[in-house]
C-alpha positions as CSV (number, residue, x, y, z in Angstrom):
1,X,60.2,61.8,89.9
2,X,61.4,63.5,86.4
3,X,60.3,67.0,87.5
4,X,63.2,68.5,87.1
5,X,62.5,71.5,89.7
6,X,61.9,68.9,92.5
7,X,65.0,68.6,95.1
8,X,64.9,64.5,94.2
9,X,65.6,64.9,91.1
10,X,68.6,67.4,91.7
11,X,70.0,65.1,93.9
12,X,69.8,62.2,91.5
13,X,70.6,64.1,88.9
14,X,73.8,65.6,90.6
15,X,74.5,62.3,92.0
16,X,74.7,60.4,88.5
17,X,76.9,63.2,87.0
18,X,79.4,63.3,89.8
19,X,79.6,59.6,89.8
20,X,80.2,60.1,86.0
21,X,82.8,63.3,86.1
22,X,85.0,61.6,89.7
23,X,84.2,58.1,88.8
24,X,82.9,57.6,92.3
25,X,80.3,58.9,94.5
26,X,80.4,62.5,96.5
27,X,79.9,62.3,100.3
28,X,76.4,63.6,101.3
29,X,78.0,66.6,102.3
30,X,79.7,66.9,98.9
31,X,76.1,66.4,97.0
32,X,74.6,69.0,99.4
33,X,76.7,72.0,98.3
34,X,75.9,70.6,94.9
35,X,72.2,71.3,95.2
36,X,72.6,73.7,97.2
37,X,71.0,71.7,100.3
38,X,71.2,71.3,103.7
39,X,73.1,67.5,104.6
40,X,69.9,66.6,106.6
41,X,67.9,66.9,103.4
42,X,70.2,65.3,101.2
43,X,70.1,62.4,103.6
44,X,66.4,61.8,103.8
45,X,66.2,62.0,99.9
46,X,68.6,59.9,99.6
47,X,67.1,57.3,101.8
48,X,64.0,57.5,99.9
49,X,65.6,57.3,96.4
50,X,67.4,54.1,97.9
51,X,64.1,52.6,99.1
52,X,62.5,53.2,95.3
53,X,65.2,51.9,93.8
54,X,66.8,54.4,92.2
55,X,70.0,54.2,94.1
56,X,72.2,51.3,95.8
57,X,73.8,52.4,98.9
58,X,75.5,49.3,101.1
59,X,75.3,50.7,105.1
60,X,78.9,52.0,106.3
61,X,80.5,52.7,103.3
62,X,81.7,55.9,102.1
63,X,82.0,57.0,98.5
64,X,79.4,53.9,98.2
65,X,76.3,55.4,96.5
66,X,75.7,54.1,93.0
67,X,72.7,55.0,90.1
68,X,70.5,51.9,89.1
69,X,68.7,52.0,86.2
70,X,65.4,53.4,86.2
71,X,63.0,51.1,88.1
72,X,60.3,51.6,85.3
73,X,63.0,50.2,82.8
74,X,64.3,47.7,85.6
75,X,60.5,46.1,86.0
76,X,59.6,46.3,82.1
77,X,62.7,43.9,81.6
78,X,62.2,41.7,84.2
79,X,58.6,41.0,82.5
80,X,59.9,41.0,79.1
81,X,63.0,39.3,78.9
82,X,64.7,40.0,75.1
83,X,65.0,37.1,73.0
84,X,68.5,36.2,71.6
85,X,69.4,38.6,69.3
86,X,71.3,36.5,67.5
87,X,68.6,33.8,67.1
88,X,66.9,33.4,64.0
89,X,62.9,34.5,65.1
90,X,60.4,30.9,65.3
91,X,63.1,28.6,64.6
92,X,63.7,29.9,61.3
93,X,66.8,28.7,59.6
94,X,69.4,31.8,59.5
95,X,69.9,32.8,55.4
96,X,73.6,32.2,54.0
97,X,75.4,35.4,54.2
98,X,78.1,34.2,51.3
99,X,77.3,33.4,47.7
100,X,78.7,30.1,48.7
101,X,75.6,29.4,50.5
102,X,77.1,29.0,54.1
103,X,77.1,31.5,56.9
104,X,80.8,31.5,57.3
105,X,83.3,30.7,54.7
């Protein structure tokens, strides 16, 4: 979906920055005369972004629409959860951070 000519991506695209400039989500009819659309189209696009996971949008709710992350990302996390970051790697001890030989002083 990252062809930036396709009408998906406009609507995503226009979605995510709207959300980001308003703080909330434009009615379909609002994102329609963004990408220049007809409201039809914007709906069934929207229905299938919803349905890949690129968007949440709870039935009967207006101003509801929200961006998820990108379901590539979403999935690659999911199978690779991150380690603590702050969690010496193979149970190494953590090196003292102070000339005193302690991690905190």
């Amino acid at each position: 979906m990252t062809d930036p000519a396709s009408s998906r991506w406009r609507i995503y695209e226009a979605l995510r920055a709207e959300i980001k400039r308003a703080g909330h989500s434009p009615t379909v009819r609002e994102l329609a005369a963004l990408v220049d659309l007809a409201v039809s189209t914007v709906h069934r696009y929207l229905k299938l972004l919803k349905r890949e996971g690129w968007i949440d949008w709870p039935a009967g709710k207006a101003r509801s629409i929200s961006t998820r992350r990108l379901p590539a990302v979403q999935a690659f996390a999911q199978q690779h959860p991150l380690a603590r970051l702050d969690a010496p790697p193979d149970g190494a001890q953590p090196k003292a951070d102070h000339a005193c030989g302690a991690r905190k002083c």
